[in-house]
DOLUMNU-203340 format. One record per residue (C-alpha): residue number from 1; residue in one letter; x negated, y, z negated. Coordinates in Angstrom, 3 decimals. Last residue first. Layout:
BEGIN
+-----+---+----------+----------+----------+
|   k | r |       px |       py |       pz |
+-----+---+----------+----------+----------+
| NUM | A |        X |        Y |        Z |
...
+-----+---+----------+----------+----------+
//
This chain:
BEGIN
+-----+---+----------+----------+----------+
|   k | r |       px |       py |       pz |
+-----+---+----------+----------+----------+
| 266 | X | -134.933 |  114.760 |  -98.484 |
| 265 | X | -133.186 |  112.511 | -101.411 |
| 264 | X | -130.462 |  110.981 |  -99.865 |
| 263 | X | -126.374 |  111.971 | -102.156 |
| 262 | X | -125.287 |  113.675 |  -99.137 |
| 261 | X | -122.219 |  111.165 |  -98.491 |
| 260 | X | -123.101 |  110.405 |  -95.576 |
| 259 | X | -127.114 |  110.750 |  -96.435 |
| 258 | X | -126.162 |  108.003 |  -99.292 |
| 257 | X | -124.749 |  105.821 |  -97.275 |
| 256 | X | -126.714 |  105.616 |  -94.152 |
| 255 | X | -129.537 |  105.146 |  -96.873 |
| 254 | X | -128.041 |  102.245 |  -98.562 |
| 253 | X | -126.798 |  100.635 |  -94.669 |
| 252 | X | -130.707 |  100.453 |  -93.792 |
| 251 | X | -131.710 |   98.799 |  -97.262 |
| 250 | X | -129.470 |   96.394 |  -96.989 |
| 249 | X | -129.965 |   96.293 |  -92.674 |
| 248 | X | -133.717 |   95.692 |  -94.282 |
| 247 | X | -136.495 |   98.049 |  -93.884 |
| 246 | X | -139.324 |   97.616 |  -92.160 |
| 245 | X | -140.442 |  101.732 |  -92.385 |
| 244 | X | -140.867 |  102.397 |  -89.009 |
| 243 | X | -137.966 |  100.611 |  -86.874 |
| 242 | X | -136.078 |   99.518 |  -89.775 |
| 241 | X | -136.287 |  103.300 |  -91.206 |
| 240 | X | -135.784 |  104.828 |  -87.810 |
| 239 | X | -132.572 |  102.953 |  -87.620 |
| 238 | X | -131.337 |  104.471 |  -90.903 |
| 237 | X | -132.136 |  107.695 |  -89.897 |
| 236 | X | -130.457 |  107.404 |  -86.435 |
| 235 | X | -127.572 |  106.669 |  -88.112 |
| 234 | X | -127.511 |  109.165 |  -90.915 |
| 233 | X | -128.333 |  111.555 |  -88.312 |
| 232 | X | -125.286 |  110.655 |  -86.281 |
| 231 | X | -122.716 |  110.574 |  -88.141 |
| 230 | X | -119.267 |  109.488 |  -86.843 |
| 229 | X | -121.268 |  107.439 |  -84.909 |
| 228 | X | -120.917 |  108.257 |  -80.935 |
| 227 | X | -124.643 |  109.616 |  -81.141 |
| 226 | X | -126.105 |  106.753 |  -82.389 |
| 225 | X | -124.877 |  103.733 |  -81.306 |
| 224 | X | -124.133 |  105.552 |  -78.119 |
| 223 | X | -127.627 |  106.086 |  -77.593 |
| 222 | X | -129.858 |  103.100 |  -78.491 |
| 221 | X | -133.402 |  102.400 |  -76.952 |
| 220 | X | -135.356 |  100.260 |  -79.927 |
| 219 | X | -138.356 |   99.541 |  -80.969 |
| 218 | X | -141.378 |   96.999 |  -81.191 |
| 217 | X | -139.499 |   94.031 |  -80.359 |
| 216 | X | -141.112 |   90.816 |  -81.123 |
| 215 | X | -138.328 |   88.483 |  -83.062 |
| 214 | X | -138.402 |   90.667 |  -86.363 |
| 213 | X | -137.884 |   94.072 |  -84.476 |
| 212 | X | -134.661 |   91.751 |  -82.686 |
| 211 | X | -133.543 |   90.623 |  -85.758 |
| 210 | X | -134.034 |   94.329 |  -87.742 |
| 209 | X | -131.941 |   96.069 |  -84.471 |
| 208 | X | -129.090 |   92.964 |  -84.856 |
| 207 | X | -128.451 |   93.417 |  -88.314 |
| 206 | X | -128.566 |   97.101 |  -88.156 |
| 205 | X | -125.781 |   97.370 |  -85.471 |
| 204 | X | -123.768 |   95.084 |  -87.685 |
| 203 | X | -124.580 |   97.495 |  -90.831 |
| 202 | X | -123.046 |  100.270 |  -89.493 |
| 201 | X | -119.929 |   98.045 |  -88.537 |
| 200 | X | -117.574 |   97.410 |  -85.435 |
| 199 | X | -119.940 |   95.452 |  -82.752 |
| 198 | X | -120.136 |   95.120 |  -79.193 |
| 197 | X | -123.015 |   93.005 |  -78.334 |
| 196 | X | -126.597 |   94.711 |  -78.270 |
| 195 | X | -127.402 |   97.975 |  -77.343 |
| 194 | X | -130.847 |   98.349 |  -75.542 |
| 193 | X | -134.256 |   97.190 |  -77.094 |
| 192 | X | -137.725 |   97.776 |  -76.334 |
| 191 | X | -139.948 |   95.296 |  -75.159 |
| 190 | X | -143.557 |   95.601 |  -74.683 |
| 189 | X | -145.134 |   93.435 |  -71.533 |
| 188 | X | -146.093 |   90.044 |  -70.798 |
| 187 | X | -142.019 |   89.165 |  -71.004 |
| 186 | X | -141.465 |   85.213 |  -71.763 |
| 185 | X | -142.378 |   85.600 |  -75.648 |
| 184 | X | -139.295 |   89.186 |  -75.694 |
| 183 | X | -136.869 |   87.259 |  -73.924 |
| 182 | X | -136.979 |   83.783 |  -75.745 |
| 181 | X | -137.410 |   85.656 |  -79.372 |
| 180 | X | -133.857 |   87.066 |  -78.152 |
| 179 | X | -132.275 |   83.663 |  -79.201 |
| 178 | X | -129.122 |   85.612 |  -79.478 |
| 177 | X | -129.134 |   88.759 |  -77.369 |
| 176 | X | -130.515 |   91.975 |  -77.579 |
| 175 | X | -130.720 |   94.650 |  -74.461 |
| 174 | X | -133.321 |   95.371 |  -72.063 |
| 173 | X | -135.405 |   97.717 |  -72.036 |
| 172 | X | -139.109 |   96.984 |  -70.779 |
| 171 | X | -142.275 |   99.012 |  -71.399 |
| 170 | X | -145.197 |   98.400 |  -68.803 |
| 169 | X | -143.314 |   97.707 |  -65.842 |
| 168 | X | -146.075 |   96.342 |  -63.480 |
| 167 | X | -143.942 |   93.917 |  -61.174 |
| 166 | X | -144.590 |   91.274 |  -63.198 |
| 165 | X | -143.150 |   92.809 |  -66.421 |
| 164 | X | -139.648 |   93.638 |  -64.648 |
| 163 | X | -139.410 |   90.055 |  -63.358 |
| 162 | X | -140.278 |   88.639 |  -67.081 |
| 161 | X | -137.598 |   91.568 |  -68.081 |
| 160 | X | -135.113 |   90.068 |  -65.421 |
| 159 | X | -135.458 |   86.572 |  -66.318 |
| 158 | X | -135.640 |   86.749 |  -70.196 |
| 157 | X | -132.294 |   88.448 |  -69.570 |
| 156 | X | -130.982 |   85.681 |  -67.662 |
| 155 | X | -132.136 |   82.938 |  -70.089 |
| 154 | X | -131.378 |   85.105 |  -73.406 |
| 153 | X | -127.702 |   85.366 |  -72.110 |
| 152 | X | -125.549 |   88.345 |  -69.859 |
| 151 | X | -122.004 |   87.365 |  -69.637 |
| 150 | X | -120.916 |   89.720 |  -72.570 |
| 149 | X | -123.085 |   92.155 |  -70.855 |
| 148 | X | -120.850 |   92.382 |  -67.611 |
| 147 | X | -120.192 |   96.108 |  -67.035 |
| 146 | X | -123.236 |   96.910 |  -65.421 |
| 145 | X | -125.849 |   94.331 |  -66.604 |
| 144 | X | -129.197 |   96.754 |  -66.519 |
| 143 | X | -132.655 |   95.453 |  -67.048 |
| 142 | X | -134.067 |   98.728 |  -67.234 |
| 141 | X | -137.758 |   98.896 |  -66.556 |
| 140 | X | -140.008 |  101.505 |  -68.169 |
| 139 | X | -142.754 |  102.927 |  -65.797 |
| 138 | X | -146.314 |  104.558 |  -67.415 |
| 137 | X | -147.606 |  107.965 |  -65.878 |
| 136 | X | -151.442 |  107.847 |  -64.832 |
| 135 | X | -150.986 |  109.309 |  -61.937 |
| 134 | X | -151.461 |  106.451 |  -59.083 |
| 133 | X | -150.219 |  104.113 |  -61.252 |
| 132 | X | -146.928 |  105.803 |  -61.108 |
| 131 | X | -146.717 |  105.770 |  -58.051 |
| 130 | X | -147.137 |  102.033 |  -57.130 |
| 129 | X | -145.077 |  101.910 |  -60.281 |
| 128 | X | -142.217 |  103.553 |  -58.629 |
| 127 | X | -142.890 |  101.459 |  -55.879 |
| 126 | X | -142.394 |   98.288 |  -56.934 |
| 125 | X | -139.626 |   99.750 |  -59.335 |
| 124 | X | -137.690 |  100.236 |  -55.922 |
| 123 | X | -138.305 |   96.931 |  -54.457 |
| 122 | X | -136.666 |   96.007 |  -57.721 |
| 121 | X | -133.897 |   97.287 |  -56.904 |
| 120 | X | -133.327 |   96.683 |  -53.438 |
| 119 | X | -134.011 |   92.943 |  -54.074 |
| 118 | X | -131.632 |   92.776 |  -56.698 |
| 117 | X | -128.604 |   94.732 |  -54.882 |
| 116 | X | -126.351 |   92.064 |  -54.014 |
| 115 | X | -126.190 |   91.409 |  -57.858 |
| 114 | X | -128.451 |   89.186 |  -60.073 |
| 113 | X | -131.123 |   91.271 |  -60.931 |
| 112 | X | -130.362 |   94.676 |  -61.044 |
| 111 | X | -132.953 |   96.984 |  -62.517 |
| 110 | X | -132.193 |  100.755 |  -63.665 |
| 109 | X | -135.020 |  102.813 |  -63.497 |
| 108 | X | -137.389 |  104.898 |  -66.200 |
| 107 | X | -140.364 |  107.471 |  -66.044 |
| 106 | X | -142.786 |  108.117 |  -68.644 |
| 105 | X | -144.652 |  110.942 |  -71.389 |
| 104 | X | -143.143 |  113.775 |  -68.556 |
| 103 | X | -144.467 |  116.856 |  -67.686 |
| 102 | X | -142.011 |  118.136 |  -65.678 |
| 101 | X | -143.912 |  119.046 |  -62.709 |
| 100 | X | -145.326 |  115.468 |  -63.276 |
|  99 | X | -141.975 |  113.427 |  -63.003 |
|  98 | X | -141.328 |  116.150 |  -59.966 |
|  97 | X | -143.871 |  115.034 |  -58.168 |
|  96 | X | -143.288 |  111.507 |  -59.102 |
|  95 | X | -139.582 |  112.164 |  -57.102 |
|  94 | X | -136.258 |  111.745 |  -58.222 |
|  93 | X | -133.099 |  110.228 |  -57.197 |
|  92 | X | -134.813 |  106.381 |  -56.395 |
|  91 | X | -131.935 |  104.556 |  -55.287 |
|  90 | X | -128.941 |  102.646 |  -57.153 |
|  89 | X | -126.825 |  100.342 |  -55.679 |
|  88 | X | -126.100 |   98.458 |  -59.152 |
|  87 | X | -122.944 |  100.581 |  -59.801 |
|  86 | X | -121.649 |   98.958 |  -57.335 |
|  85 | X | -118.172 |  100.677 |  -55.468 |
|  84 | X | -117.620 |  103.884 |  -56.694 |
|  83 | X | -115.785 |  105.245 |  -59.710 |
|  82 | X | -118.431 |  104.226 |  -62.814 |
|  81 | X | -120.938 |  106.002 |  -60.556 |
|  80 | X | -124.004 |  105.264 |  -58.282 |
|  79 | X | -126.604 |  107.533 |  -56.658 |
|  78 | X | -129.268 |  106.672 |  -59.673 |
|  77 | X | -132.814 |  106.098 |  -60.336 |
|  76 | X | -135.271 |  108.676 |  -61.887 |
|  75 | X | -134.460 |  108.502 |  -65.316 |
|  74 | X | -137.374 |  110.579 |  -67.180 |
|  73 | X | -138.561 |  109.359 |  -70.212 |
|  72 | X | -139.536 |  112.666 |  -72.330 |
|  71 | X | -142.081 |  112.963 |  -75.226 |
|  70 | X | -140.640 |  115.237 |  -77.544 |
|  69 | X | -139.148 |  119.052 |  -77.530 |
|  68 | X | -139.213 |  122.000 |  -79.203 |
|  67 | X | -141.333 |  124.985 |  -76.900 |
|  66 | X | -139.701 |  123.477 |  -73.877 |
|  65 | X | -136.663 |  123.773 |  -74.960 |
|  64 | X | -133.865 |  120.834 |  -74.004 |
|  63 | X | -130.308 |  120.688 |  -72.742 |
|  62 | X | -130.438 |  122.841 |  -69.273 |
|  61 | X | -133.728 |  121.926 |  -68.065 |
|  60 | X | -133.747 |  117.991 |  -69.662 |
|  59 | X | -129.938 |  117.628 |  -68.584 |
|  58 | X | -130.469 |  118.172 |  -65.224 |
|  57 | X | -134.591 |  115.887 |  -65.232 |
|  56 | X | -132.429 |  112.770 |  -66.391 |
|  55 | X | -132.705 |  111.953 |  -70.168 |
|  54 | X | -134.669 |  109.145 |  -71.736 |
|  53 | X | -135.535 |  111.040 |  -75.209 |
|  52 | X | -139.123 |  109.962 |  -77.053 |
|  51 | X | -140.146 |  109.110 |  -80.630 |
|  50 | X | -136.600 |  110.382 |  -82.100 |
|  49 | X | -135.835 |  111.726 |  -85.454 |
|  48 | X | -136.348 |  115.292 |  -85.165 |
|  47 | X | -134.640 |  115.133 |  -81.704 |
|  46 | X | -131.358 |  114.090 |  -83.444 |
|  45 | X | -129.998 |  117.838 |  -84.496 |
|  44 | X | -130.503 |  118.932 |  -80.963 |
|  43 | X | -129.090 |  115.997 |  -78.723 |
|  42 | X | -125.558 |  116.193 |  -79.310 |
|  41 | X | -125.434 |  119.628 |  -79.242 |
|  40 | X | -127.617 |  120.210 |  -76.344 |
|  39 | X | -125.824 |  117.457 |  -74.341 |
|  38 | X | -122.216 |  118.813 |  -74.501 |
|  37 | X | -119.987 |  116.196 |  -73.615 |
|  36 | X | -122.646 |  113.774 |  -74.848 |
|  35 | X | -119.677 |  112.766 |  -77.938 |
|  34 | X | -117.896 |  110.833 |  -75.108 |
|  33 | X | -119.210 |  110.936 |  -71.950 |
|  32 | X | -119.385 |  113.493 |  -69.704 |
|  31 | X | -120.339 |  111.868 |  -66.224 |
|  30 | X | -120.568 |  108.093 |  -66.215 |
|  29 | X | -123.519 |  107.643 |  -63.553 |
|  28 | X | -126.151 |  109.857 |  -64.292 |
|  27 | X | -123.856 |  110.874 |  -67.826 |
|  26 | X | -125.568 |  108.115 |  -69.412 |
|  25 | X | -128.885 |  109.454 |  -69.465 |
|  24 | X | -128.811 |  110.361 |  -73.599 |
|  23 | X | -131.456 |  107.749 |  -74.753 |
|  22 | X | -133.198 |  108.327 |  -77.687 |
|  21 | X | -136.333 |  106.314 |  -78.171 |
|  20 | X | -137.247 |  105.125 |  -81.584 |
|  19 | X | -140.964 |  103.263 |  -81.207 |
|  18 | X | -142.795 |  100.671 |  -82.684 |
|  17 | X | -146.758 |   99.548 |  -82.920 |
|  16 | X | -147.780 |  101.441 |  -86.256 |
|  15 | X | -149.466 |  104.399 |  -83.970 |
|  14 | X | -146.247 |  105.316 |  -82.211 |
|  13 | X | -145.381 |  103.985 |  -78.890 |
|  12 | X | -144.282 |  106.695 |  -77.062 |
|  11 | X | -147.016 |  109.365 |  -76.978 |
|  10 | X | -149.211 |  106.332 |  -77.031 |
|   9 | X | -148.242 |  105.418 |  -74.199 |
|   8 | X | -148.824 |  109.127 |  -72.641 |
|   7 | X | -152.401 |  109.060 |  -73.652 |
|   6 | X | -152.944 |  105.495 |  -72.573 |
|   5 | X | -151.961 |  106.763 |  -69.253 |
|   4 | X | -153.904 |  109.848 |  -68.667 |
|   3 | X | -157.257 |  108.160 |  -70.198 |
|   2 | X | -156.917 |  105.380 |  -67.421 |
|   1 | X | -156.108 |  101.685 |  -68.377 |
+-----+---+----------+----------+----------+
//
């Protein structure tokens, strides 16, 4: 591995193995989302407390200073929305040129395995990595399930990051599942987690982020967990401590609490 790219992994993977990454893409394909209406405000009091942001190259000029910012992941597929026809025909939106006019820690695409798409897909992490390669700037895989998670098991996800890995991905996203020791033994390279099933608690989101760190994970990749929580530094706070610090959803939920309610000690 070249000086350039182990520089930039370590950028994101933080020198105790694990990583926080903040992802606030969404709006590539679902326009303003809830709570990312207005990215600088959502993103501004979280970037403290985030390894890296996965943001698309808009959102990083208009949301972001240069002078203040953190290792980005740059999402460079897209074309699709939530309104047109498959969200998993997505293309390659922006260019390694641009990846390095930007100086980026990484770039990120969407992979759909499964759909009429696959092959398209991951043709086009082929060559993103072909690319990347070339300048020393690492690829993370998405194994995305467009609007069919709950259908979406340890044996098909375990399939698509394995795919992802041997194609020269070297960080994977993909999201938690039961059984996710399967996914994360089968997949050569470092796995980073996505949401996980829909869930209604704090401490439910914690439960599944400490199982999946415990099963071979070394971080996580959760937006809307974060940012649509009624408060969103306690959240990402408490998930940085389980990430970082090993601490236990108990221990997470205790310190969600207390900065809440303002009682944490700074």
């Amino acid at each position: 591995m070249d000086w350039g790219m182990k520089n930039r992994m370590a950028q994101l993977i933080q020198a105790d193995g694990h990583c926080l990454f903040l992802p606030v893409d969404h709006g590539y394909f679902q326009g303003p989302t809830r709570k990312l209406e207005e990215p600088r405000k959502t993103i501004e009091p979280l970037l403290p407390y985030t390894d890296a942001l996965f943001i698309t190259r808009g959102v990083l000029r208009s949301s972001v200073d240069p002078d203040h910012s953190k290792p980005i992941i740059l999402r460079v597929s897209g074309g699709t929305s939530m309104v047109g026809k498959d969200l998993a025909n997505e293309g390659i939106t922006t260019s390694m040129e641009e990846a390095i006019r930007l100086n980026v820690a990484a770039v990120g695409l969407s992979i759909f395995v499964g759909t009429d798409y696959e092959h398209e897909s991951l043709l086009n992490l082929a060559k993103l990595v072909d690319e990347g390669e070339k300048y020393g700037i690492p690829v993370m895989a998405v194994t995305a399930v467009g609007k069919e998670l709950e259908k979406r098991d340890a044996r098909f996800l375990a399939l698509s990051s394995r795919i992802a890995a041997e194609l020269g991905a070297r960080v994977v996203k993909t999201y938690w599942c039961e059984n996710f020791e399967k996914v994360v033994t089968g997949c050569p390279a470092p796995v980073v987690m996505a949401g996980g099933p829909q869930v209604d608690t704090e401490l439910e989101v914690f439960e599944f982020v400490h199982n999946g760190i415990q099963k071979g994970a070394i971080g996580v990749n959760l937006g809307r967990n974060i940012w649509q929580n009624d408060f969103p530094v306690a959240m990402i706070k408490a998930i940085r401590a389980i990430v970082h610090e090993n601490a236990t959803p108990k221990q997470a939920q205790e310190l969600y609490d207390s900065i809440k309610s303002g009682t944490a000690v700074s």
